[in-house]
Backbone bond lengths (Angstrom), bond angles and torsions (degrees), N, CA, C in turn:
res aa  C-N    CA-C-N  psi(-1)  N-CA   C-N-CA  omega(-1)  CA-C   N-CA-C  phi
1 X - - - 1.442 - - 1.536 110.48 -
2 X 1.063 129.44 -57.84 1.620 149.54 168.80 1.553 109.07 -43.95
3 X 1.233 97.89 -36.21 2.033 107.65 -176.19 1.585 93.44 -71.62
4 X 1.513 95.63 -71.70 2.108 95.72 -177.23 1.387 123.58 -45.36
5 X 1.059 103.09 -41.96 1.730 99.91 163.60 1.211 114.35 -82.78
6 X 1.042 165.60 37.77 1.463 156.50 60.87 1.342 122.01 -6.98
7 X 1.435 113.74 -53.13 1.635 126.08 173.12 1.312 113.50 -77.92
8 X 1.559 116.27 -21.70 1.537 114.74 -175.01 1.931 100.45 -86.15
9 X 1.137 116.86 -8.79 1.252 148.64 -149.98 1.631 102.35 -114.26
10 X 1.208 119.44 -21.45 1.813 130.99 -171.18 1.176 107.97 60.88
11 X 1.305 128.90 54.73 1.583 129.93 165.59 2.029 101.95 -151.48
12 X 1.090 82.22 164.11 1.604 96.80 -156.73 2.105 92.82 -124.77
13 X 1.469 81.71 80.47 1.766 82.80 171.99 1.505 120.67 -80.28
14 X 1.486 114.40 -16.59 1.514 104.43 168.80 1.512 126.08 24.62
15 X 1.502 90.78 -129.26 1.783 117.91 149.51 1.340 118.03 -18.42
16 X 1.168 155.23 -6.30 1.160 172.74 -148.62 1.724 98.10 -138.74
17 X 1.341 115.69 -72.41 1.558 118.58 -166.75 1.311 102.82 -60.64
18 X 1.539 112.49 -27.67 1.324 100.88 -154.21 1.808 110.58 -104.88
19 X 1.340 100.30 -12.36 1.389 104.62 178.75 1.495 119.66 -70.21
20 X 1.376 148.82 141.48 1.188 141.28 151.88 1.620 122.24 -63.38
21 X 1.365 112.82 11.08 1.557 104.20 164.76 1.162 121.38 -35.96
22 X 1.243 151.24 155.18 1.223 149.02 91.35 1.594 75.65 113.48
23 X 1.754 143.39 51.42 1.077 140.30 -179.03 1.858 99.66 -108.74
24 X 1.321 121.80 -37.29 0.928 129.27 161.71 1.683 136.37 -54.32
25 X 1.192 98.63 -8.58 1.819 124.34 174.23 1.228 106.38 -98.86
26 X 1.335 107.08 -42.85 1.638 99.42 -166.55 1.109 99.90 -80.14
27 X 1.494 128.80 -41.94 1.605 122.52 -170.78 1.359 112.52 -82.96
28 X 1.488 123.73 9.24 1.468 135.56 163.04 1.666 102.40 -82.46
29 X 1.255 104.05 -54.00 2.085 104.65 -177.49 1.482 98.02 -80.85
30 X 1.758 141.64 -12.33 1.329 107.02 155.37 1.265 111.53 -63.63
31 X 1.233 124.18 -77.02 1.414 121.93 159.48 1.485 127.02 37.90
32 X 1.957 87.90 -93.67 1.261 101.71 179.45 1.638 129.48 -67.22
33 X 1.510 93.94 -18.78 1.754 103.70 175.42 1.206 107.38 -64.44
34 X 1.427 116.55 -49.43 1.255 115.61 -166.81 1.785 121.75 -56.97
35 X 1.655 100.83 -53.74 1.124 118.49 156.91 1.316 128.20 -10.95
36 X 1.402 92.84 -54.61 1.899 114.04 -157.41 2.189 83.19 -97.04
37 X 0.845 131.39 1.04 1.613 110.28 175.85 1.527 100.62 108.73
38 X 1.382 138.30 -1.42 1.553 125.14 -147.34 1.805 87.86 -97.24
39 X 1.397 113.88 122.98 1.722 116.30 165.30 1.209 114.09 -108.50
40 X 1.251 135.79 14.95 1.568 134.14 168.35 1.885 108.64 -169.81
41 X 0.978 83.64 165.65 1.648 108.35 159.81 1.719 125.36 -69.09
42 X 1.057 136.57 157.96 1.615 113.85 -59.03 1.549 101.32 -42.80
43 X 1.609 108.90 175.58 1.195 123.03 -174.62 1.618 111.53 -155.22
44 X 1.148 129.41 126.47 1.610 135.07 -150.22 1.171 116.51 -132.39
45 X 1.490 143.61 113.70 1.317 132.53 164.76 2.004 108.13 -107.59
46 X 1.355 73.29 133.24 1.893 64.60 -172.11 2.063 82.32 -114.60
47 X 1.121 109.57 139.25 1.733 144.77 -172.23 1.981 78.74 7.48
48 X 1.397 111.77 82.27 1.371 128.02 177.76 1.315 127.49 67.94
49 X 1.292 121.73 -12.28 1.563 124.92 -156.44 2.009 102.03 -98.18
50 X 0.581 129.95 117.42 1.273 137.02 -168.93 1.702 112.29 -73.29
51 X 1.313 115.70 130.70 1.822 118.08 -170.98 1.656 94.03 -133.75
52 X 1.162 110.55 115.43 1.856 129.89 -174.97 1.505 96.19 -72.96
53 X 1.409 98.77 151.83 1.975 101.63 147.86 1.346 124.96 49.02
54 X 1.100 147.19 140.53 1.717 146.82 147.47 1.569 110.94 5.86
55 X 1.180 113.63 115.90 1.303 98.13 -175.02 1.724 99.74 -142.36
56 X 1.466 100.71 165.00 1.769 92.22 -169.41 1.768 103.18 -97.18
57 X 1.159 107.23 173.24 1.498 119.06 -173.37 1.454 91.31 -52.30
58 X 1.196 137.17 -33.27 1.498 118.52 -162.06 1.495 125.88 -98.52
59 X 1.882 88.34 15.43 1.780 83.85 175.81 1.440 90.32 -112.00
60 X 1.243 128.62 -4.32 1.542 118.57 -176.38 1.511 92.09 -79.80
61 X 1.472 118.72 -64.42 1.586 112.77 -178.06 1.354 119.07 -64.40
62 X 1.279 142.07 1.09 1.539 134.99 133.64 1.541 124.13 -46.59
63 X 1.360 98.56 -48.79 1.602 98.62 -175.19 1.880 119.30 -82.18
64 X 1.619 91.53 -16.41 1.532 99.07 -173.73 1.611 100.06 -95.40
65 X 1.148 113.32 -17.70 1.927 110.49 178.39 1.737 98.14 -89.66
66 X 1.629 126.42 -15.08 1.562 105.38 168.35 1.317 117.80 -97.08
67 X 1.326 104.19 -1.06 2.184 111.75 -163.76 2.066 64.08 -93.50
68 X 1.145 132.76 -61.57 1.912 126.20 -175.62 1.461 102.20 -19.18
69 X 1.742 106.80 -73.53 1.274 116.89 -136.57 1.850 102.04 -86.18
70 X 1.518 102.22 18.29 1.688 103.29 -177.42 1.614 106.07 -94.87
């Protein structure tokens, strides 16, 4: 699915999808996401505090006006 849309897209990810480059990085930062609390994509730590999922301007400035007022 990811390959065809590449091609539907005018790029030819092939060689890319199929190589294990850089497989050892990524499964080091799943890893570490997991580690650290992260269960999806996007994933946010604002000065340690962890922010899940899509989120609107007003949960980033909630957490960044109480990490302020500490």
């Amino acid at each position: 699915m990811v390959k065809q849309w590449g091609k539907d897209i005018g790029y030819n990810i092939d060689s890319c999808m199929d190589s294990s480059n850089g497989a050892d990085e990524i499964q080091k930062d799943l890893s570490d996401g997991t580690a650290s609390g992260v269960q999806g994509t996007p994933g946010f730590f604002i000065n340690g505090r962890p922010l899940s999922g899509a989120q609107p301007y007003q949960a980033f400035k909630q957490i960044i006006d109480t990490e302020l007022a500490a």
